[in-house]
N, CA and C of each residue as an Amber inpcrd file, in Angstrom:
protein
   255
  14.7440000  -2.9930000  27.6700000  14.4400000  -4.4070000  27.6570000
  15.2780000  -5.0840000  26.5730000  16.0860000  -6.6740000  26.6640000
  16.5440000  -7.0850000  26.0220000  15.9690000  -7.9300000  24.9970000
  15.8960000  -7.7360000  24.2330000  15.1030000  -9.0210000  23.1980000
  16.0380000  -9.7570000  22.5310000  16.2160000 -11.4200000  22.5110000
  16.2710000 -11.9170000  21.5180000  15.6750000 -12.7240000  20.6320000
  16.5620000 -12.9880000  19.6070000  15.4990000 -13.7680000  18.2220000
  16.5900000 -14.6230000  17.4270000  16.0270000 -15.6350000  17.1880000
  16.1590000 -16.6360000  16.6380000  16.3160000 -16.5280000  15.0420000
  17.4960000 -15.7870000  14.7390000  17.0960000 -15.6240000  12.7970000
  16.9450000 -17.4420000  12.4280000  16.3740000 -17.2420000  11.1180000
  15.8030000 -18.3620000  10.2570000  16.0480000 -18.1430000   8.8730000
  16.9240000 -19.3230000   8.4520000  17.4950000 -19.3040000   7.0990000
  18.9270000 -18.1690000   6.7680000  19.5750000 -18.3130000   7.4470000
  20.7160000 -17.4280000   7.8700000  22.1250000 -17.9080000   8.6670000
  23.3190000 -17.8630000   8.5730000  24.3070000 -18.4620000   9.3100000
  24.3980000 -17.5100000  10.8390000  23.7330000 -16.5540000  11.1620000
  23.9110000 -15.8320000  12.0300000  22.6680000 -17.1040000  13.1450000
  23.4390000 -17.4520000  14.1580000  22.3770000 -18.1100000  15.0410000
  21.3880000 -17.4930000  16.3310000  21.9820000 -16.2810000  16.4310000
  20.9710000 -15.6900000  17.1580000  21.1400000 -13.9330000  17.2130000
  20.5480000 -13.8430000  17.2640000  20.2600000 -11.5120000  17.7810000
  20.1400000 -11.3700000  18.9560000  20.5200000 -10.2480000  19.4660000
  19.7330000  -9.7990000  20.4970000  19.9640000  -7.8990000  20.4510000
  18.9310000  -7.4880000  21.0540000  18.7980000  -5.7850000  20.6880000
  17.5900000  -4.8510000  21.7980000  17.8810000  -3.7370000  21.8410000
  17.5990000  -3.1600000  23.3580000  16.8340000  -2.0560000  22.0570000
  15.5720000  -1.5010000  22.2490000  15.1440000  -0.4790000  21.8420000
  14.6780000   0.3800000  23.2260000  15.2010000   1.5800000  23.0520000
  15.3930000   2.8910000  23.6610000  14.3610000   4.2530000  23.7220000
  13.3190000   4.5620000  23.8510000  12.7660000   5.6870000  22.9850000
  13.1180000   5.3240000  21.4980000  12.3160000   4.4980000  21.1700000
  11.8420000   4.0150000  19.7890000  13.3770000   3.9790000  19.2910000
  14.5120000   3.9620000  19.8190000  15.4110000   3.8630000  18.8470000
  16.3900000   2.2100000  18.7950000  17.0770000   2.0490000  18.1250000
  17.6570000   0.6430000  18.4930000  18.7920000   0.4630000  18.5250000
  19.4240000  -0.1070000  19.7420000  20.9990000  -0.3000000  20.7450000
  21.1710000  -1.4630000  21.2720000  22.3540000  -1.1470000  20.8240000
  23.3050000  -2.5810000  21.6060000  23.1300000  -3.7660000  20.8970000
  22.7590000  -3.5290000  18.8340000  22.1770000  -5.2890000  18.7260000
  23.8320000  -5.7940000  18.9000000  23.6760000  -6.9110000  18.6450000
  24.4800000  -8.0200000  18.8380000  24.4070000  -9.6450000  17.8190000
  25.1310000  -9.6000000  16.6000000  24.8740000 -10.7590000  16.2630000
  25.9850000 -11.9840000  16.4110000  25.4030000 -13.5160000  16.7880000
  26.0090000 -14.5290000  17.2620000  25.9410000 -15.5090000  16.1880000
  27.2260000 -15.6310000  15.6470000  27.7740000 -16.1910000  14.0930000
  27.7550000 -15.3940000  13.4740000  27.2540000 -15.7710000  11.5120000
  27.2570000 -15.0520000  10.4650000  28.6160000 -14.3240000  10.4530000
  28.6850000 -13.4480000   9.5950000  30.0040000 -12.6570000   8.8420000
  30.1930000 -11.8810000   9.9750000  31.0070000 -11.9370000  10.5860000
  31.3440000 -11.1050000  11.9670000  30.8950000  -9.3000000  11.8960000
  32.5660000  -9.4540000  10.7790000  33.3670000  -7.9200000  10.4370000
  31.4920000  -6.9710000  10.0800000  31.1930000  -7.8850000   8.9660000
  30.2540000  -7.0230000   8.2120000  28.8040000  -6.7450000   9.4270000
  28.7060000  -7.9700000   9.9910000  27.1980000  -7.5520000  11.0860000
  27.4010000  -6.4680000  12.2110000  29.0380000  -6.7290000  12.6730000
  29.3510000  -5.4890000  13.6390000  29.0950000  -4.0310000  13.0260000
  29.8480000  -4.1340000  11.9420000  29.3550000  -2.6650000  11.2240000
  27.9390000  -2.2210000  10.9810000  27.2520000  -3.4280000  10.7080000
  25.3650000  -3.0830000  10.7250000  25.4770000  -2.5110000  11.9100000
  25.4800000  -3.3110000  12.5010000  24.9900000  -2.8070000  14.1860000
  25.6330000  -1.9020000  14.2940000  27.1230000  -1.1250000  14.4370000
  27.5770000   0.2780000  14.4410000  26.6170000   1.2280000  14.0010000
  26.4880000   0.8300000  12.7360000  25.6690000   2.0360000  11.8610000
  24.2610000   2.1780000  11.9220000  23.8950000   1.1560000  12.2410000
  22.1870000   1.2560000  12.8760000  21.9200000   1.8110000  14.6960000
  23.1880000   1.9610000  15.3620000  23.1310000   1.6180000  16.6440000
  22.4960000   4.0140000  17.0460000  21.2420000   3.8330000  17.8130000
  20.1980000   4.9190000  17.4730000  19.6240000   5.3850000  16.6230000
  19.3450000   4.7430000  15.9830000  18.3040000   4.5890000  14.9300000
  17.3850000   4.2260000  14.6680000  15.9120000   5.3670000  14.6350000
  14.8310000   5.2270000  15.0070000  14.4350000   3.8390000  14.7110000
  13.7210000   2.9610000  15.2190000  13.3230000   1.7270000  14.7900000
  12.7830000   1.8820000  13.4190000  11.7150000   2.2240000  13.3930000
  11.2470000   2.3480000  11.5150000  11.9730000   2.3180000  10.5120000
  12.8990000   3.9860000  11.2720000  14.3320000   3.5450000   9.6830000
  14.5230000   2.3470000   9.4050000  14.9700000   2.0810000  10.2920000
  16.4460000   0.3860000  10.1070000  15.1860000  -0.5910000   9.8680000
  14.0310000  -0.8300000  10.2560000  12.9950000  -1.3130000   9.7060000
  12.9620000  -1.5260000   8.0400000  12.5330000  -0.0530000   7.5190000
  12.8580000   0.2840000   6.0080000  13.7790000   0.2910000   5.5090000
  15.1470000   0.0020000   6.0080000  16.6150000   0.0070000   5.3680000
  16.6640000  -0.9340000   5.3840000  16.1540000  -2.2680000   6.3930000
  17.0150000  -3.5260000   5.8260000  15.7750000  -4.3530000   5.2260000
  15.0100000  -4.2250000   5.8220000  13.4480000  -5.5420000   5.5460000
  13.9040000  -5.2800000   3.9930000  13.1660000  -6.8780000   2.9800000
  13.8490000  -7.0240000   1.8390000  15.2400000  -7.7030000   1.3520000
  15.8990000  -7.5060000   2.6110000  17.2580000  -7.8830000   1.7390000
  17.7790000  -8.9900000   1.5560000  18.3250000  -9.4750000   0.8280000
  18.8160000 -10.6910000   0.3960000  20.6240000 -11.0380000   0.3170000
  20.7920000 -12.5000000   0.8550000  22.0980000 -12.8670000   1.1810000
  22.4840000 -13.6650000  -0.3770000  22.7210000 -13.3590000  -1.2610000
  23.4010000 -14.2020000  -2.3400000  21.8250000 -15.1130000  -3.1190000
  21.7900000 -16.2970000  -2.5880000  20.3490000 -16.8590000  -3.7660000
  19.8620000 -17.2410000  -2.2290000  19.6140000 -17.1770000  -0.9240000
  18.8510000 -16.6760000   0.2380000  17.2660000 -15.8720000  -0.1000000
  16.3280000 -16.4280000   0.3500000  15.7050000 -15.2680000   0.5010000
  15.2720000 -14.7840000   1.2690000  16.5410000 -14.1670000   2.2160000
  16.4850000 -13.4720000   3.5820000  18.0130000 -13.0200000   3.3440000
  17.8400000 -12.1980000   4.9520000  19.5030000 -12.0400000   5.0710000
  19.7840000 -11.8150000   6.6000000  20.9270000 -11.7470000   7.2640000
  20.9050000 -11.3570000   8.1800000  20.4190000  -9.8410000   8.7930000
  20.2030000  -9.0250000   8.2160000  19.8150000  -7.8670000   8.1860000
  18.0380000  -7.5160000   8.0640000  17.8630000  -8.4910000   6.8730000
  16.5870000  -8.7640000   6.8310000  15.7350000  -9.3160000   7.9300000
  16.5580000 -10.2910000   8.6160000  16.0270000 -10.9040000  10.0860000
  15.8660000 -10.0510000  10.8270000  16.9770000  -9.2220000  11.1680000
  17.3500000  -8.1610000  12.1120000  15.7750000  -7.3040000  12.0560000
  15.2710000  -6.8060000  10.7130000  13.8270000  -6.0370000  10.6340000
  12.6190000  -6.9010000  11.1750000  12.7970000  -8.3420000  10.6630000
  11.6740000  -8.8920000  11.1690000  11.9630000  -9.0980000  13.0650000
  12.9850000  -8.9730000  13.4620000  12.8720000  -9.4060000  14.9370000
  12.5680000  -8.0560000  15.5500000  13.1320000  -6.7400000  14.6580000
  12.5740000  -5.5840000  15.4080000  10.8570000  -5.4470000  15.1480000
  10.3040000  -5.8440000  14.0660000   8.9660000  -5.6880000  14.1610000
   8.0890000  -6.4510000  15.1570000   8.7900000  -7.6130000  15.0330000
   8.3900000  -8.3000000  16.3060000   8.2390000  -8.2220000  17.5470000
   9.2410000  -7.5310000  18.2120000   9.8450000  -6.7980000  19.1500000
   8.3570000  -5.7460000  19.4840000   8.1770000  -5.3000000  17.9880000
   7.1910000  -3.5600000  18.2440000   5.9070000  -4.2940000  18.8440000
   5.7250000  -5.1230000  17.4950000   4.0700000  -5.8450000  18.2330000
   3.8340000  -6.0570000  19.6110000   5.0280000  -7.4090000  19.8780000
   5.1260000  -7.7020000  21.4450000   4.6740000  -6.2410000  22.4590000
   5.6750000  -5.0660000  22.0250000   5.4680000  -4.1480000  23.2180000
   4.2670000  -3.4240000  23.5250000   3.7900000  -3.2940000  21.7890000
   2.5310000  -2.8590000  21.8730000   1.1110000  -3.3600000  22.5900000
   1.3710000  -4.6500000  22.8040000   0.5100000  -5.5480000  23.5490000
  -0.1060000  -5.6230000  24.9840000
C-alpha cells in the first residue's frame, strides 16, 4: 500500500512510502535537499519500520524543530496506527 504525507515545518512538500512485511520501500521525497533525502531513503530502503522509526524521530534541521527525516518517523507511525485499525 502506498501512503502519503504531508511533512509540516520542512522544505520537503510531500512523502510517500510502501511498507512491506513491516519493512519500509520505495520512500520518495518531493522538494527539500534532494542529494541528501535520496540517500535517507537508499539507506533506510528495508528497514524494519521501528528501526528507521528510532533512527530518525527527534531530529532536527538547523534551529527547526523537526526535520525532514523526523517527518519521515512521524508519517511512518502514522502509517502503523492507520493499519492497525
Amino acid at each position: 500500500m502506498l501512503y502519503n504525507y504531508k511533512p509540516r515545518g520542512v522544505c520537503a512538500q510531500n512523502l510517500s512510502f510502501e511498507i512491506e512485511d513491516d519493512k519500509v520501500k520505495n520512500v520518495e521525497f518531493y522538494g527539500g535537499c534532494n542529494g541528501n533525502l535520496k540517500g535517507i531513503a537508499c539507506l533506510i530502503e528495508d528497514m524494519p519500520v521501528d528501526q528507521v522509526i528510532k533512527k530518525l524521530e527527534g531530529l532536527h534541521c538547523g534551529h527547526k524543530s523537526t526535520s525532514c527525516p523526523d517527518q519521515l518517523a512521524k508519517a511512518l507511525l502514522e502509517a502503523i496506527e492507520e493499519k492497525s485499525k
